[in-house]
N, C-alpha and C positions, 0 to 999 in steps of 0.2 A: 406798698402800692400794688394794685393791683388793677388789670386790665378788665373793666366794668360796662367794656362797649356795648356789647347787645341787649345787657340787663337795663342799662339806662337808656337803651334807644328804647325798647318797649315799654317804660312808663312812661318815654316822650310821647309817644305814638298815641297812647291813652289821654294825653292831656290834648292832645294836637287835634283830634278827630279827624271827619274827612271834608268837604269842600264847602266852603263859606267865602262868600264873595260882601260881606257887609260895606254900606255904604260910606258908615263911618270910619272904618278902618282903615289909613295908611298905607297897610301894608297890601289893598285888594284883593283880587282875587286869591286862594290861599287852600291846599288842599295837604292834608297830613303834617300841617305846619309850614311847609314850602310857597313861599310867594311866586307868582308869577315873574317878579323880578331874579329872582332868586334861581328859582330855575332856568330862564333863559341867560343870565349868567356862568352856571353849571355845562347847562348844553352849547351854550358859547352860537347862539342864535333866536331870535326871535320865535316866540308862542304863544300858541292860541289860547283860548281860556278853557276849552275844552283838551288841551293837551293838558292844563292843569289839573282841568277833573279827573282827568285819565293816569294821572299820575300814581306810580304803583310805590308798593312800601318797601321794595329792594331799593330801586332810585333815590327814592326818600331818605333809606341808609346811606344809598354812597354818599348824600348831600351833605347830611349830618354828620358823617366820621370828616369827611374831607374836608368840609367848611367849617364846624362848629369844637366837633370832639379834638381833634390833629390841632387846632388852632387852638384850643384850650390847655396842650397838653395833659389831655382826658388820663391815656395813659399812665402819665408819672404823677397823679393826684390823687392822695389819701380818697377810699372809698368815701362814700356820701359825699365829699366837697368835690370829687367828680363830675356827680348828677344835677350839684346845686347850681355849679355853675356853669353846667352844658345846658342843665334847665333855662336861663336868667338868658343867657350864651345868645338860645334857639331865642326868646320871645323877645330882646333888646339889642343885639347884637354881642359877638364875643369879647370883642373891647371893651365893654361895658362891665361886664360880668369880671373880667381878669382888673380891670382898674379898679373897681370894687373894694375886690383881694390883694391887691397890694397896696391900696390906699389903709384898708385894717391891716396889714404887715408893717406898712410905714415904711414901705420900700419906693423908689420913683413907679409911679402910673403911669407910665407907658401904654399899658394894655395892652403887652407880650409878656406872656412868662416865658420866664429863661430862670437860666440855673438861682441866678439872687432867689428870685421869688420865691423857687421853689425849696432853697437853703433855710430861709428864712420861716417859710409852712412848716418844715419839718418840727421844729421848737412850740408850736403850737397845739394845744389840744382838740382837734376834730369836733368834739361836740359842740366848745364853747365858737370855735370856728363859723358850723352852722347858723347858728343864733345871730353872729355880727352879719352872715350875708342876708339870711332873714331879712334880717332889721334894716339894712341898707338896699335891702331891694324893696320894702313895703314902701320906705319914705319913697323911692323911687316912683316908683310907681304912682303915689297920693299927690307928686307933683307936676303932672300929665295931664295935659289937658284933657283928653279921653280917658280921664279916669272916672269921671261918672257916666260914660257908657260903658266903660271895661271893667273899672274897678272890681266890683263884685268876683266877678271870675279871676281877675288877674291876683289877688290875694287869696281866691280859695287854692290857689292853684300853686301861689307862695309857700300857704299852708301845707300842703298837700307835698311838695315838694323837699319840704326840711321835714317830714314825717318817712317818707320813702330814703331817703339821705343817712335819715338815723337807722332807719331797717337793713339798709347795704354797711352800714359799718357791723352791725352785728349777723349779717348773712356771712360779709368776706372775711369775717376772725371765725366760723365754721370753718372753713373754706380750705 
C-alpha cells in the first residue's frame, strides 16, 4: 500500500475541470468537481455560486483528502484501486464506490471499509480487481437516468480511469 494522495488528486483535477453549472446536472453548480452543496458542507455555511467559481485547487484538495480519499481509506488501498475508487468516490458518492468493492469481495456492503474489507482485498489480484470495478461502475452508470446527457463522458472517463489505475500500479512497484 502505498500513500497515492497527490498523484491521484491530479488526474482528479484533470477529469473535474473548472466551473460548469449545467442545467441538467443534479449535482449544479460545480467547479473543480466540488458542488456548491458540497462545499458549503466543508465550509459548514452557506455559498454563493461565485464563491464556487472562486474555488481554488488547495480547498478542492482539502475537500477531496477529507471527504472522499480519508473516507475511502485511500491510504491503506492497493495502488490503482486507490484511484478507481476515489475516482467513482468523487462522481457518485463514497458509499458507492466502497459497496461496490465489497459487494465483489462478498463481504457485507456497508459502504465503510474497515479492516474485513480490507483483509479480504489483500487475496485479490489488483488488476483483475480493476476490471470488476470497471465493469460495475459502467452498468452504473447505463442505469441513470442522465445517462444520455452524461454517458458519453461519464464512461470515457470510466475508461480513462482503469487506464491511469493500471499506470499507478506499475509507477508505485518503481517506487
Amino acid at each position: 500500500m502505498k500513500e497515492n494522495f497527490e498523484e491521484c488528486l491530479n488526474i482528479i483535477l484533470k477529469h473535474e475541470g473548472g466551473f460548469v453549472n449545467h442545467p441538467k446536472d443534479p449535482g449544479g453548480a460545480t467547479n473543480l468537481g466540488i458542488t456548491k452543496r458540497t462545499l458549503e458542507k466543508f465550509l459548514g455555511k452557506e455559498v454563493s455560486i461565485d464563491d464556487v467559481k472562486n474555488l481554488n485547487k488547495e480547498t478542492a484538495g482539502q475537500i477531496y483528502k477529507e471527504k472522499y480519499w480519508n473516507a475511502l481509506k485511500g491510504d491503506k488501498l492497493p495502488s490503482g484501486i486507490d484511484l478507481s475508487l476515489f475516482d467513482w468516490g468523487i462522481n457518485s458518492g463514497p458509499a458507492r464506490s466502497a459497496k461496490c468493492l465489497q459487494t465483489i469481495l462478498s463481504v457485507e456492503a456497508d459502504g465503510i471499509i474497515g479492516n474485513q474489507t480490507l483483509t479480504v482485498l489483500d487475496g485479490w489480484d489488483t488488476q483483475h480487481m480493476l476490471e470488476e470495478i470497471h465493469s460495475s461502475r459502467k452498468k452504473f452508470y447505463e442505469s441513470l437516468k442522465t445517462f444520455e446527457t452524461f454517458g458519453k463522458g461519464w464512461l470515457r472517463r470510466n475508461d480513462e480511469t482503469l487506464f491511469e489505475s493500471k499506470r499507478l500500479i506499475h509507477w508505485s512497484q518503481k517506487i
